[in-house]
C-alpha positions as CSV (number, residue, x, y, z in Angstrom):
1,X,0.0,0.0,0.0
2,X,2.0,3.2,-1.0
3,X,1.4,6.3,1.8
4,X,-0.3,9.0,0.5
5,X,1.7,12.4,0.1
6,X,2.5,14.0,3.7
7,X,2.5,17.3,4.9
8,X,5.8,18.3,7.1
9,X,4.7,20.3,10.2
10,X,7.3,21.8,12.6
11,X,6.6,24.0,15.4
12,X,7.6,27.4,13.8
13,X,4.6,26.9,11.2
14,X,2.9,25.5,14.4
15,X,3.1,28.4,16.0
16,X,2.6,31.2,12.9
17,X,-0.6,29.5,12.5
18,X,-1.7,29.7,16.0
19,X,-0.5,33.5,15.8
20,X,-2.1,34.3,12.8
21,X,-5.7,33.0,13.7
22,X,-5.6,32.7,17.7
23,X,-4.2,35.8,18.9
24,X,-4.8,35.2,22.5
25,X,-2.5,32.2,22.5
26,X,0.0,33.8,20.1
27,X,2.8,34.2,23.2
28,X,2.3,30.9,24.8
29,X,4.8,27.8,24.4
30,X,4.8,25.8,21.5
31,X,6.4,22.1,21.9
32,X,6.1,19.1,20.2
33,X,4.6,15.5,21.5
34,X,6.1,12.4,20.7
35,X,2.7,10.3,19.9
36,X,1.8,7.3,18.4
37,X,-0.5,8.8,16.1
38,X,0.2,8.0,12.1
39,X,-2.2,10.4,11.2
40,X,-1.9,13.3,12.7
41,X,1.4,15.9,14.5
42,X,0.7,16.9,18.2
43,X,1.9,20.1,19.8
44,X,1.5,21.4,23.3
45,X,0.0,24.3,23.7
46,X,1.1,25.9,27.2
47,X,-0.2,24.4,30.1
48,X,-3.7,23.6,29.4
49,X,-3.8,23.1,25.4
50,X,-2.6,21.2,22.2
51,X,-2.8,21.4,18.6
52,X,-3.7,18.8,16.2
53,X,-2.5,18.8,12.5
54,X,-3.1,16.1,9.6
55,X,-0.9,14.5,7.9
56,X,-2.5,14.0,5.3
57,X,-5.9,15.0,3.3
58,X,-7.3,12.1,4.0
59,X,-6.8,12.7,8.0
60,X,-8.2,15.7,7.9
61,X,-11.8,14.6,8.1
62,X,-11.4,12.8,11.4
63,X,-10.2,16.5,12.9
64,X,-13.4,18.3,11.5
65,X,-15.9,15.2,13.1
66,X,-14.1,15.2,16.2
67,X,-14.9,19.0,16.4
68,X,-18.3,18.7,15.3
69,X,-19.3,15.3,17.7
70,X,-16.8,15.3,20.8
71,X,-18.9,18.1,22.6
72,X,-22.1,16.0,22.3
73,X,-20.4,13.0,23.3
74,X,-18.5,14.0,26.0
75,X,-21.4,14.9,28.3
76,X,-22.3,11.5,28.8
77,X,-19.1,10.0,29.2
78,X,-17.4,8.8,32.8
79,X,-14.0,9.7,30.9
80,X,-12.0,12.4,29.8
81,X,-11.9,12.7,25.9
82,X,-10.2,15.8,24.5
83,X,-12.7,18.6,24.1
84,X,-12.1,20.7,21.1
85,X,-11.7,24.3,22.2
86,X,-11.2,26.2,18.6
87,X,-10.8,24.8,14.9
88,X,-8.2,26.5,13.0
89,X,-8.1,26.9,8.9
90,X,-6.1,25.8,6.4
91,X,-3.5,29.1,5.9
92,X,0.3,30.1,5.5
93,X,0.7,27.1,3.2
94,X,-0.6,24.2,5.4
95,X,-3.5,23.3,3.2
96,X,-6.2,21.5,6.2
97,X,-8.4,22.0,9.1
98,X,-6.8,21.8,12.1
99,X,-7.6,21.6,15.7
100,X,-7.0,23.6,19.5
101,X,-8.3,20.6,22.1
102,X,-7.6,20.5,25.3
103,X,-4.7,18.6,27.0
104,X,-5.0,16.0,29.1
105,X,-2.9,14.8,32.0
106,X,-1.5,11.6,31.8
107,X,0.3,8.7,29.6
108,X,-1.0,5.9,27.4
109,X,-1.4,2.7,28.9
110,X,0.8,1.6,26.9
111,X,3.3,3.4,28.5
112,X,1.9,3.4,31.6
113,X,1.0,0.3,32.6
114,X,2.5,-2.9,30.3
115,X,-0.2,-5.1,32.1
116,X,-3.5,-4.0,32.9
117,X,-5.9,-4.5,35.9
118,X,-8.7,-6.4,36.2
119,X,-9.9,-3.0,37.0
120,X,-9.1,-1.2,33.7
121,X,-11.2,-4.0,32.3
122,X,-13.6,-2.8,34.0
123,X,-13.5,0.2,33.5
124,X,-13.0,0.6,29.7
125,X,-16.1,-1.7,30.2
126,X,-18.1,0.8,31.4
127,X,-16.5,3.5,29.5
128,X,-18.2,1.4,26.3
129,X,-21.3,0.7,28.1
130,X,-21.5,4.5,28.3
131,X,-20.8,5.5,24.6
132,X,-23.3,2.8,23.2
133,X,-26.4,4.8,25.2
134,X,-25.3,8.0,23.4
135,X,-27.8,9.6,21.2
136,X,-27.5,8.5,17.7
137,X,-29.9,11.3,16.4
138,X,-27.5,12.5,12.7
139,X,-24.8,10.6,13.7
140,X,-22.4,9.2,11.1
141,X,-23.0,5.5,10.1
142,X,-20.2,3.4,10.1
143,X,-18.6,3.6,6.2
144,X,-15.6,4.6,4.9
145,X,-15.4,7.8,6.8
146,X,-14.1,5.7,9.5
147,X,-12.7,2.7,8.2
148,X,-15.6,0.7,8.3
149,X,-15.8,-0.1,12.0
150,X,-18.9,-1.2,13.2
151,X,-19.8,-2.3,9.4
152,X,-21.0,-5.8,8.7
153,X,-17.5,-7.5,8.8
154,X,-18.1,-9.1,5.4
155,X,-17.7,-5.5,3.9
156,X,-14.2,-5.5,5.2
157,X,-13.7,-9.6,3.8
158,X,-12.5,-7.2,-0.1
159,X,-9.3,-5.7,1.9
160,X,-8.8,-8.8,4.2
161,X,-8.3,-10.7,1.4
162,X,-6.0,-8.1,-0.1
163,X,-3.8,-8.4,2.6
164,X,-3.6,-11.7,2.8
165,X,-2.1,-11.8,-0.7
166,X,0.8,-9.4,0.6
167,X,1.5,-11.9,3.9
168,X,1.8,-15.4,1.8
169,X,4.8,-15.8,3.7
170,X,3.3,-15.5,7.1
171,X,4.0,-19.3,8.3
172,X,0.6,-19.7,9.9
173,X,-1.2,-17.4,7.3
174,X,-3.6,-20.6,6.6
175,X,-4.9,-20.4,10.3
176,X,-5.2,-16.7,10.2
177,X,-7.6,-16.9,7.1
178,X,-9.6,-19.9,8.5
179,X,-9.8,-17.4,11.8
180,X,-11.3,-14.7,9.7
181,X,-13.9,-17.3,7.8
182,X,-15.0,-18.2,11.1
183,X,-15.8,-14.6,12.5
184,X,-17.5,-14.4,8.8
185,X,-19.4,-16.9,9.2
186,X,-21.0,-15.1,12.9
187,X,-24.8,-13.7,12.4
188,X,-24.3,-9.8,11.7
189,X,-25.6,-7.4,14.2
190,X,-29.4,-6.9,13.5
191,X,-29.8,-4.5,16.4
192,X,-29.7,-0.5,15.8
193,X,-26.8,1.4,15.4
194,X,-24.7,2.3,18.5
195,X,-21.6,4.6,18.8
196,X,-18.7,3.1,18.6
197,X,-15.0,4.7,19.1
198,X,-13.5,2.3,16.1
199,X,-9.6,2.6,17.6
200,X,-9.9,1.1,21.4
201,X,-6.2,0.3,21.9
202,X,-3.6,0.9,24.6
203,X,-2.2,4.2,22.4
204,X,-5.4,5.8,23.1
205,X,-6.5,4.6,26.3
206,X,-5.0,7.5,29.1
207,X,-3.7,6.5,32.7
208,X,-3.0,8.3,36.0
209,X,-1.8,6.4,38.5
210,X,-2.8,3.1,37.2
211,X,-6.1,4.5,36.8
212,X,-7.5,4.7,33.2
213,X,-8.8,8.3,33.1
214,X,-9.4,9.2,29.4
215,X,-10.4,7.7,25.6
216,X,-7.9,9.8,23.0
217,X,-8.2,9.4,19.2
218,X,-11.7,9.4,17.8
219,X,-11.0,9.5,14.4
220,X,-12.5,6.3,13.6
221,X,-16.3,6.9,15.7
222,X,-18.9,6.9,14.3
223,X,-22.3,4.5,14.5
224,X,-22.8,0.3,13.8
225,X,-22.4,-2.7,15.3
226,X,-21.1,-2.0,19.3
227,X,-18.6,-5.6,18.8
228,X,-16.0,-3.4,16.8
229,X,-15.2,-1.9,19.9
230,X,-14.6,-5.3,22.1
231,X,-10.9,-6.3,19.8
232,X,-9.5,-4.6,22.9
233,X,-10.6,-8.4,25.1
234,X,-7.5,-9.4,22.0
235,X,-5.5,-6.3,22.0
236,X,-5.3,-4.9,25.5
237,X,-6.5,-7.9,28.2
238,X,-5.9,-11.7,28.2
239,X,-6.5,-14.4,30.2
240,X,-8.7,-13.1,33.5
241,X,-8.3,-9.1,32.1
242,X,-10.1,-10.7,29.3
243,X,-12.9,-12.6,31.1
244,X,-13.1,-9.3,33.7
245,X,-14.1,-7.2,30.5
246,X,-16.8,-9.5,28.7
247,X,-18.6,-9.8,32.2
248,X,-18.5,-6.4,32.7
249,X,-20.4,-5.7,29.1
250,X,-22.3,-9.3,29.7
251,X,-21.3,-10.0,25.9
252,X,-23.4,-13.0,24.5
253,X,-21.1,-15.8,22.2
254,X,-22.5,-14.0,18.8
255,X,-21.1,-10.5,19.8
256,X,-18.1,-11.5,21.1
257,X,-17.3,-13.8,17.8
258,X,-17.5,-11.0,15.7
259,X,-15.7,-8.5,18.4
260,X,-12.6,-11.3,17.8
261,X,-12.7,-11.1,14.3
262,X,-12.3,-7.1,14.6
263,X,-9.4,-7.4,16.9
264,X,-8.4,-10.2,13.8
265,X,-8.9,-7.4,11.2
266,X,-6.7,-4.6,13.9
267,X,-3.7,-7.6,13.7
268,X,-3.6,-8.5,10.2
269,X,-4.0,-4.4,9.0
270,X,-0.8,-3.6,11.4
271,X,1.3,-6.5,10.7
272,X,0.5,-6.3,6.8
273,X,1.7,-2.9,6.4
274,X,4.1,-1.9,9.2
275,X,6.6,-4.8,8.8
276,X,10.0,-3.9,7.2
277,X,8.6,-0.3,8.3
278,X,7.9,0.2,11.7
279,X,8.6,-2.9,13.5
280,X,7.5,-2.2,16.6
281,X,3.9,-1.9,15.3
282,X,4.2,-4.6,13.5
283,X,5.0,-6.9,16.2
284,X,2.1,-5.5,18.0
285,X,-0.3,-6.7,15.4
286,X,1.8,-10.5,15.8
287,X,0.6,-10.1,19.6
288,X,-3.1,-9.6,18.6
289,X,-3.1,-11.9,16.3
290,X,-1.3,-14.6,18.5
291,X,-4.1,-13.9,21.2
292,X,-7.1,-14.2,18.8
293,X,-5.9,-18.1,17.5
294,X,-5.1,-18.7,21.4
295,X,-8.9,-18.0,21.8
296,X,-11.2,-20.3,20.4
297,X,-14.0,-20.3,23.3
């Protein structure tokens, strides 16, 4: 898959856009945060902001429906999620919308905690729990605005396929496909929509002391079937983490057949296109792939 064209952003244009169209925070520190994020650059902002830029066009619309659906969201939420405060426009040569949100205190879990409780399953339980009752009212279905999650996973069977062609020399490739056929095989969701977050993984998932306190990254929401956001019982938990989380969300055998095949689908998309790149992600799609053909309850 070639990478679309990038934008470069450093913190001089950073900060002549933040000068030139948010004069009140003209004199306040710009610095640069080292996040996980392929999609977008982060800067701090002072104490109490940061500044979101794309990448890349096709990045930009996750900015604009973050600003336009966070603030309804949020209200209902028992975690922090970072509230856009002002959206800035494209100017000075940096051709997309960008975002002022506000920062939040604290670290990924994957930095901050290589194991999590039986607590944070729990919790990120209850976290979903919440975002499923949100109003749907005008809400974006689930379609390529966001990847497809919470879409009938036989839509996503065209590019699962695809990838398999690029990882015929994955030793146990033959198990991964026969993994995928089986979550195909699940009854689809025939409920209504729900909201869904679409990117529940330990980069986006924020911890204070041990405690998970906010949901980062909602690029990929939007609304479908709720089991695209369980791949975190593959990704995040295991073993009693893993049992902890489907209690708390009492997930029947149907929903939690299809949440494995989207923690499948999360595996195969990072270890397809981030090895010989980024290696580091690309083991991290190994691990969620290893834990899905562990799991056959």
């Amino acid at each position: 898959m070639e990478r679309e064209h990038e934008i470069s952003i450093d913190a001089p244009l950073a900060k002549a856009l933040v000068g030139a169209q948010f004069k009140e925070w003209s004199d306040l520190p710009i610095s640069a945060v080292h996040a996980a994020s392929t999609d977008n650059v982060m800067f701090r902002l002072g104490d109490e902001l940061a500044i979101r830029f794309p990448r890349r066009a096709s990045a930009e619309p996750a900015i604009v429906k973050e600003t336009t659906w966070l603030p309804r969201l949020a209200r209902g939420l028992p975690m922090e999620v970072p509230l856009p405060v002002a959206a800035g426009q494209p100017a000075d040569g940096y051709p997309y919308c960008w975002s002022v949100v506000q920062w939040l205190e604290g670290a990924p879990m994957e930095v901050a905690e290589l194991r999590p409780s039986l607590q944070t399953a729990r919790d990120l339980a209850a976290f979903i729990t919440a975002l499923r009752a949100q109003d749907t009212s005008a809400a974006p279905l689930a379609g390529p605005h966001n990847h497809l999650r919470g879409a009938p996973l036989a839509a996503f069977d065209p590019e699962m396929r695809r990838r398999f062609n690029v990882m015929s020399d994955v030793p146990d490739l033959g198990a991964i496909v026969a993994a995928w056929e089986r979550g195909l095989a699940v009854p689809t969701w025939v409920g209504p929509p729900v909201w869904v977050h679409g990117d529940l993984k330990a980069a986006n998932l924020l911890m204070r002391d041990h405690t998970l306190t906010g949901v980062l990254d909602w690029g990929l929401a939007g609304v479908g079937d709720p089991a695209a956001d369980l791949s975190g019982g593959w990704s995040i938990f295991d073993g009693r983490t893993r049992t902890a989380f489907r209690a708390a969300l009492a997930v029947d055998d149907t929903a939690w057949a299809r949440g494995r095949a989207w923690a499948l689908i999360e595996g195969v998309l990072n270890l397809s296109y981030y090895r010989g790149r980024v290696e580091v992600l690309a083991q991290a799609g190994r691990r969620v792939i290893d834990q899905v053909l562990a799991d056959r309850d």
